[in-house]
C-alpha positions as a printed Julia matrix, in Angstrom:
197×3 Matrix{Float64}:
 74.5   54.36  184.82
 73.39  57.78  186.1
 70.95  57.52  188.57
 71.36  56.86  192.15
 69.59  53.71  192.28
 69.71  52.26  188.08
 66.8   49.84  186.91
 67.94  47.17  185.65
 65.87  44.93  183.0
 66.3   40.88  183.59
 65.62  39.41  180.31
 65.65  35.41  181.51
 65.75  32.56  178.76
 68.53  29.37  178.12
 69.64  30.63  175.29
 70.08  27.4   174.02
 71.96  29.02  171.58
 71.53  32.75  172.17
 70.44  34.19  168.54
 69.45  37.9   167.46
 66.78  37.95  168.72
 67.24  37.59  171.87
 69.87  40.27  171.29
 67.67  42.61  169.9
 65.13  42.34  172.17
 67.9   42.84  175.35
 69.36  46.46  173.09
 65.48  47.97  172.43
 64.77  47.31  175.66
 67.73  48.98  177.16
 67.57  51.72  174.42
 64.17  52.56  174.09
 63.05  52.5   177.48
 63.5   53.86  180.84
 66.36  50.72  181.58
 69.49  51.74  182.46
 70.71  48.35  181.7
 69.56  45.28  180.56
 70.94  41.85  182.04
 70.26  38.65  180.37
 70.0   36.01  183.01
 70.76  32.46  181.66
 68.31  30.21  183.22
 69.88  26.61  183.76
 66.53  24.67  183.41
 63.26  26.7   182.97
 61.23  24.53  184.73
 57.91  25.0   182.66
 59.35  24.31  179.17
 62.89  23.02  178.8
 63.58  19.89  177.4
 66.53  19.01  179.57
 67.76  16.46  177.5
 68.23  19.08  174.33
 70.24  21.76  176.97
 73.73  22.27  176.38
 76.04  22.5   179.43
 75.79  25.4   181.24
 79.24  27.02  180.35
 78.83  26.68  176.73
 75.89  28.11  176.82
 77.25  31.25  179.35
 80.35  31.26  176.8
 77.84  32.17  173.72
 75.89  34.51  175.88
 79.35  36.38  176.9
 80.4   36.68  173.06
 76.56  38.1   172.09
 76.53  40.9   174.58
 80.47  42.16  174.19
 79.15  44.8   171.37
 75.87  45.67  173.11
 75.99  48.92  175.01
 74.17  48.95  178.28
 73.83  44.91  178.4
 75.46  42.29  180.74
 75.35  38.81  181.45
 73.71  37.79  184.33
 74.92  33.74  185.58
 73.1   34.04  189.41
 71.13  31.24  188.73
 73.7   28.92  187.78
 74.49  28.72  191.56
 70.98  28.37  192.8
 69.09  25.06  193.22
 67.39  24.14  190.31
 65.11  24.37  189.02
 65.12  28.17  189.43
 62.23  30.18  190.07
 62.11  33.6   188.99
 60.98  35.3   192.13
 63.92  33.57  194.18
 66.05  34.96  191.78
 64.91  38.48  192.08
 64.98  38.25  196.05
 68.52  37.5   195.68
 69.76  39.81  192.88
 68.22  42.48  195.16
 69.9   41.77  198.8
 73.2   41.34  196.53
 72.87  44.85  194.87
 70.8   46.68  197.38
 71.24  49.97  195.21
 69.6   48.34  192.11
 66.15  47.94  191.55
 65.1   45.18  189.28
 61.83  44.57  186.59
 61.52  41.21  184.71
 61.06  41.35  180.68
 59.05  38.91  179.32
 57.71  38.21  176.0
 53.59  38.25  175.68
 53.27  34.35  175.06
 54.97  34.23  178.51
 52.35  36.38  179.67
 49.83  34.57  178.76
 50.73  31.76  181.68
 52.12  34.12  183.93
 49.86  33.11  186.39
 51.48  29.81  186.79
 54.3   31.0   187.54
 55.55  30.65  191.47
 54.5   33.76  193.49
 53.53  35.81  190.15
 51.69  38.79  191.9
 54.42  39.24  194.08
 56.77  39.38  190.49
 54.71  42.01  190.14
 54.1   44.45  192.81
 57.35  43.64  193.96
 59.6   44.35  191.08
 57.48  45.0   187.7
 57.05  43.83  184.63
 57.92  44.24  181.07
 55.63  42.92  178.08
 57.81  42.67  174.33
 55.26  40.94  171.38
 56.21  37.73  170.12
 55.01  36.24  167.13
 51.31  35.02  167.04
 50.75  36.45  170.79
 50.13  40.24  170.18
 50.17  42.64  173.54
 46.91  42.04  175.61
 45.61  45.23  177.07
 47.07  45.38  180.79
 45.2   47.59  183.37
 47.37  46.65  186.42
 50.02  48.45  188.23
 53.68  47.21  187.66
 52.95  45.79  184.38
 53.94  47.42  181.22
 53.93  46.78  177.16
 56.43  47.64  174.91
 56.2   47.21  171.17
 59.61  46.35  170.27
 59.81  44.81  166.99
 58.86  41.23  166.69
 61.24  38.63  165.54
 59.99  35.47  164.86
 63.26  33.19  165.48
 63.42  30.77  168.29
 66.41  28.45  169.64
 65.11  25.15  168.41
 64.38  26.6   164.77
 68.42  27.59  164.8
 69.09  23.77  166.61
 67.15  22.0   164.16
 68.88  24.37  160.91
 72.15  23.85  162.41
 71.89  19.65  162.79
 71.04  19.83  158.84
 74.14  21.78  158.13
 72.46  24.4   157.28
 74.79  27.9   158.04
 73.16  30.11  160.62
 75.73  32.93  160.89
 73.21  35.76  159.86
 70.67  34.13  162.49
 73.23  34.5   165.36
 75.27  37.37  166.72
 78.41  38.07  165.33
 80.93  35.39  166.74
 78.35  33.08  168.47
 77.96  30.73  164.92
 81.79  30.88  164.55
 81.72  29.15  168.66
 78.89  26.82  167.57
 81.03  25.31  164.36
 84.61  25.47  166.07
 83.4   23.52  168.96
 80.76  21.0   166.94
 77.65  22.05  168.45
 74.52  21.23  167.84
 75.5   18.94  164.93
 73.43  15.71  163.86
 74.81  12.42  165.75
């Protein structure tokens, strides 16, 4: 990192498992913009759309996560909010990321569907002229036009792969190694993941 105080790019999910995608979007992001890092924060319980009862312990999941990023240049793990009460809020998380690196500055990524219900998200506008945020397409939610300050659009490529899609292909033996980063599938099979009962 080369400037005095880096911006760092949280890019939050459970990566319940992490796949390419969520790779891909974490290396644009950190190549093609203004980032001087990227840190994907694993979120134990997003609390307006996990299914808790489909979330794999938090360690496998931070074990997966560790494997994706070791070949991706500029992009860390991020585990803060494993230690926080849950469920974790995203502004809470930001307050604390920032009195624990005082020298960083921080901007939330976000894909556009999350956009679209931004607003119910705890203390949004103060997300956003707080800290910033970051806009990526995702499939069937192209970028809105954004007049407002802190808020900007990037059209990274779109990649229309979720977690559950890889869950559901995995528990009917079907072989996702292409669909994950390289060593994540071989993690998934070794230790019997996601597998039908």
């Amino acid at each position: 990192m080369s400037r005095e105080n880096p911006v760092i790019g949280l890019l939050g999910g459970s990566f319940n498992p992490v796949h390419i995608g969520h790779a891909m979007i974490a290396s644009y992001m950190q190549q093609f913009t203004d980032l001087d890092e990227v840190w994907m924060l694993l979120s134990p319980l997003n609390p307006l759309k996990e299914n808790p009862a489909s979330l794999l312990p938090d360690i496998k999941r931070l074990q997966m996560l560790d494997i994706a990023v070791k070949p991706l240049k500029g992009v860390e793990v991020c585990d803060i909010e494993l230690s926080m009460p849950k469920p974790s809020y995203t502004i809470d998380t930001l307050r604390l990321l920032s009195r624990r690196y005082p020298r960083r500055r921080f901007k939330l990524i976000i894909g556009s569907d999350n956009w679209k219900n931004f607003n119910h998200w705890k203390e949004y506008q103060k997300i956003i002229d707080d800290y910033g945020v970051i806009i990526y397409p995702r499939p069937g939610y192209p970028l809105p036009p954004i007049y407002e300050d802190n808020v900007d659009t990037v059209n990274a490529p779109v990649c229309d792969l979720s977690s559950t899609w890889v869950r559901n292909a995995i528990a009917r033996g079907r072989k996702m190694n292409i669909f994950l980063p390289p060593g994540v599938y071989d993690y998934i099979e070794s230790n019997g993941l996601y597998q039908s009962k």
